[in-house]
C-alpha positions in Angstrom: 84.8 127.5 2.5 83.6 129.2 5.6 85.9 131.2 8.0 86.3 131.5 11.4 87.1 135.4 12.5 89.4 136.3 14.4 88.5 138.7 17.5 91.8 140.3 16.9 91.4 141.5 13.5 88.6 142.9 12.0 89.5 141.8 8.6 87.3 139.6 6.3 88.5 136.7 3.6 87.5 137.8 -0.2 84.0 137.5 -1.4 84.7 135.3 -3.8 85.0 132.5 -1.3 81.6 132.5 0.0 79.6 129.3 0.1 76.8 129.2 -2.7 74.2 130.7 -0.4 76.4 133.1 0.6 77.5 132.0 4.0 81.2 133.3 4.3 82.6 133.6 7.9 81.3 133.2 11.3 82.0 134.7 15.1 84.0 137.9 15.7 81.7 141.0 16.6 79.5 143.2 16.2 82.1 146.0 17.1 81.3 149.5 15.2 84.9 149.2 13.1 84.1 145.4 12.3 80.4 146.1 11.0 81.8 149.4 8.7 84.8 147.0 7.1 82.1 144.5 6.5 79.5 146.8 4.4 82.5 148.8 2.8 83.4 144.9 1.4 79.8 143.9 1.1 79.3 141.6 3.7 76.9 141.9 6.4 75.6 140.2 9.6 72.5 137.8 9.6 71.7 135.5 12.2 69.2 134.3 14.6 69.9 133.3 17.8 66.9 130.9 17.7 67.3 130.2 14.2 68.3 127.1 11.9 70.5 130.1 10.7 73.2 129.4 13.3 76.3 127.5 12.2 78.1 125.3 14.5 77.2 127.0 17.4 78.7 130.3 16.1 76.0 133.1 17.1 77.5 135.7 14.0 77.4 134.9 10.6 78.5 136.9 7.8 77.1 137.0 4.2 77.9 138.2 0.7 75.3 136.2 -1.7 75.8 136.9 -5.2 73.7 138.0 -7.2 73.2 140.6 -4.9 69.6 142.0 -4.4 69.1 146.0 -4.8 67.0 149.0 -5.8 68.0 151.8 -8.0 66.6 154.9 -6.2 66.1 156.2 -9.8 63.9 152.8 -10.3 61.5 153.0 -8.2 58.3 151.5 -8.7 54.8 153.6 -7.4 51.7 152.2 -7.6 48.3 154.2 -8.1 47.1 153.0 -5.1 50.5 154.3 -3.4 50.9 157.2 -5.3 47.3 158.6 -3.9 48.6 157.6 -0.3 51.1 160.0 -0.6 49.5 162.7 -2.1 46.6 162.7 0.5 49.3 163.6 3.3 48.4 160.9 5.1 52.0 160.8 6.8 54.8 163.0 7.6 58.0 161.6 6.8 61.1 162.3 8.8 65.0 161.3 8.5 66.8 159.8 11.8 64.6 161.5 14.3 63.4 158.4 16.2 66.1 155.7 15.6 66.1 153.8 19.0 62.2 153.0 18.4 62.6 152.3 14.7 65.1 149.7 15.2 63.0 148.3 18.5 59.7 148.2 16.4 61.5 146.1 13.9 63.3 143.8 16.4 59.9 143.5 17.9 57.5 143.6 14.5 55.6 139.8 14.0 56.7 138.3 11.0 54.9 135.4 9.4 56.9 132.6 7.5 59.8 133.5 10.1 61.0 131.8 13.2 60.8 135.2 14.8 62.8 138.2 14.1 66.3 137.9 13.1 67.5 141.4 14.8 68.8 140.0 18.0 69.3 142.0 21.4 73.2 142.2 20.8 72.0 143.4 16.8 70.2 146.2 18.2 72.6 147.4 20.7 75.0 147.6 17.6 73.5 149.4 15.6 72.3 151.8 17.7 76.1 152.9 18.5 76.0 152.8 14.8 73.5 155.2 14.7 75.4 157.7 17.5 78.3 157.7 15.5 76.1 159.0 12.5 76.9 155.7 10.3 73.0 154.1 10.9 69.9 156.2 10.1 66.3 155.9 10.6 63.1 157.0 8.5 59.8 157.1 10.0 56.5 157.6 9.0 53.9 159.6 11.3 50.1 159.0 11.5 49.6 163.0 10.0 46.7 163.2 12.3 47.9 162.2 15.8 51.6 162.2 15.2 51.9 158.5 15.7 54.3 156.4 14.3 53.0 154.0 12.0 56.5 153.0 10.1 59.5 153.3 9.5 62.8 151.9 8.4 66.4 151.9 9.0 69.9 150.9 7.5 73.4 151.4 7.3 74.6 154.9 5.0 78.7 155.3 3.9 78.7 158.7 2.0 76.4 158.1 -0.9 75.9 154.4 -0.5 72.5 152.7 1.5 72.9 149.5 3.0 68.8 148.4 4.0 68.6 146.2 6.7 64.9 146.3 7.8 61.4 148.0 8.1 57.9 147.9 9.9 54.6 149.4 9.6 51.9 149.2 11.8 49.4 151.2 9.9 48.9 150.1 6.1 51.2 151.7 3.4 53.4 153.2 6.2 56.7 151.6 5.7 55.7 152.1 2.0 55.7 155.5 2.1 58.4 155.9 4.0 60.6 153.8 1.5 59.0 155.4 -1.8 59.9 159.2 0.2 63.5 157.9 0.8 64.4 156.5 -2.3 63.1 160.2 -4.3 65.9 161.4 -1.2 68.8 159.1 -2.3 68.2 159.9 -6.2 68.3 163.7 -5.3 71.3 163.1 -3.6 72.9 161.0 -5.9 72.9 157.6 -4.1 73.4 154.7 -7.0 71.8 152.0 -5.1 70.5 150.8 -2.3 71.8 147.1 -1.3 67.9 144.9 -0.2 70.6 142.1 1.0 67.7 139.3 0.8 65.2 139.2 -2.0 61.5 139.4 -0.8 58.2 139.8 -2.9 57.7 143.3 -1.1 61.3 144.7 -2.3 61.0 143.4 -5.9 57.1 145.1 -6.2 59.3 148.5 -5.4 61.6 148.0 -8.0 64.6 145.5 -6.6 66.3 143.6 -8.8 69.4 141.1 -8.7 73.1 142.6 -9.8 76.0 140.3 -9.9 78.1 140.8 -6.9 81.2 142.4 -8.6 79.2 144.7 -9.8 77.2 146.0 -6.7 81.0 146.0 -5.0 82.4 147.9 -7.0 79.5 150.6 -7.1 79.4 150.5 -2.9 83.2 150.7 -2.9 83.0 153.8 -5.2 79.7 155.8 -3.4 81.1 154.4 0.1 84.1 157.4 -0.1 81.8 160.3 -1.1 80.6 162.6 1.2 78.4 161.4 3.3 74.2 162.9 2.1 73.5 165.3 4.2 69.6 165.0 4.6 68.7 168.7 6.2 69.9 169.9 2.7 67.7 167.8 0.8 
């Protein structure tokens, strides 16, 4: 069954009820309150505005699929080829220093097999107060030699748990790096996952694997009430 949300409440239905592809509710916003309940239950926004992705004319959908898809930082998988990209210095990677042009890059990144990019205008604007209120975090990579940036990626963090929503590279290896750099980060600092939210060939060659929904909840709902990683410490 699929819900309709209330703009009054910022409450979701259970998980459970989610349509097979994971489609559970549609409208409400895009409010900070209503996006933090919605990761903190596992549930986040997807949608396209130009997309077969809309439902009924609804321009928000939620999701919770199950199995869910996600990366153990501890799990990580480094290539040879990767591994000497790193070692050469070819990039500097930084935490949250350039979020507004992370998120824009990706909104604004080509994307082939995809009826354009799914982060709408409204998306961006979200999650860029996200990102005020220290609840969405960037990671870019910079060309080493001009101080470029060639990559990057950003998501959603609640204490110890990552919530990925999307990355970007413009140089080769970039985004890459920046993942591989992150993920050594989260395991330092004790993160147990990392949610991917939609399977793709490029997460699962870094390590991401389905867990069963219950599972990844109640991880989330566990790492969600730590204290939040401090990355200057790390």
């Amino acid at each position: 069954m699929i819900y309709a949300l209330s703009a009054d409440s910022i409450s979701f239905p259970p998980v459970e009820h989610a349509e097979p592809d994971g489609l559970l509710a549609v409208g409400g916003d895009l409010s900070p309150e209503r996006l933090l309940n919605a990761y903190r239950c596992g549930i986040f926004p997807w949608y396209s505005e130009n997309s077969k992705l809309n439902y009924k004319g609804s321009r928000i959908l939620w999701w919770s699929p199950d199995p869910r898809f996600v990366i153990r930082p501890e799990n990580v998988h480094v290539s040879k080829s990767l591994k000497k990209v790193l070692n050469s210095g070819s990039f500097e990677i930084t935490v949250n220093k350039a979020f507004p042009q992370v998120i824009s890059r990706c909104r604004h990144e080509v994307r082939t097999r995809q009826e354009g990019t799914w982060i709408t205008k409204e998306m961006e604007a979200a999650y860029n107060a996200l990102n005020r209120l220290g609840y969405a975090i960037s990671v870019e990579a910079w060309l080493a030699d001009t101080g470029d940036l060639a990559g990057g990626l950003y998501g959603v963090l609640l204490g110890k748990a990552f919530f990925g929503e999307s990355m970007f590279a413009v140089h080769e290896n970039a985004s890459k790096a920046a993942f591989v750099t992150f993920m050594k980060m989260l395991e330092k600092a004790g993160c147990p996952l990392v949610d991917c939210q939609v399977e793709t060939d490029h997460l699962r060659s870094l390590g991401a694997e389905f867990m069963e929904r219950s599972e990844f909840i109640e991880i989330i709902s566990a790492a969600s009430k730590a204290n939040t990683i401090d990355f200057s410490r790390i």
